[in-house]
C-alpha positions in Angstrom: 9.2 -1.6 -8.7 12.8 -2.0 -6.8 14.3 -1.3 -10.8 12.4 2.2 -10.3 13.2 3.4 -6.9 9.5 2.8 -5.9 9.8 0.1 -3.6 7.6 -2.8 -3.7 6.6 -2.6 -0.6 4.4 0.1 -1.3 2.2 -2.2 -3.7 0.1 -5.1 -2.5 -3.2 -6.8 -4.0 -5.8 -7.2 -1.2 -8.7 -10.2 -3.1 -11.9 -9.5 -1.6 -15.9 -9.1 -2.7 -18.0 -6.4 -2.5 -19.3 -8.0 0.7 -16.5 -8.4 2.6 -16.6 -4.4 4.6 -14.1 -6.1 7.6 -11.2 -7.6 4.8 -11.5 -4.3 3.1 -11.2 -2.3 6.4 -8.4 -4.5 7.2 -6.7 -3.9 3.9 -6.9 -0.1 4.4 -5.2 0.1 7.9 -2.5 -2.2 6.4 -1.3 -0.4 3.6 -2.1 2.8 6.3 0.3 1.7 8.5 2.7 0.6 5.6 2.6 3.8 4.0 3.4 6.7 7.3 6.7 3.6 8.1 7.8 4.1 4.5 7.4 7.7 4.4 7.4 10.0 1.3 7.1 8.5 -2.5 10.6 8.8 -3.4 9.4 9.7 -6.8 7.4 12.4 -5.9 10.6 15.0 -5.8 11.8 14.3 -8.8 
């Protein structure tokens, strides 16, 4: 990801079942959060 100017922070696998509502909730502010620090994709202008 690094190799093309993505970043790898901006990918993560989350594991999880269909049942678990509070790991997936938890997953989704995570990468929320992640995402508005890192800003635009860099990609994305190109």
């Amino acid at each position: 990801m690094e190799e093309l100017g993505i970043g790898g922070e901006r990918i993560e696998i989350f594991l999880m079942s269909a049942a678990d509502a509070a790991k997936f909730v938890e997953a989704v502010n995570i990468m929320t959060e992640r995402v508005k620090r890192l800003g635009p994709n860099p990609l994305k202008n190109q």
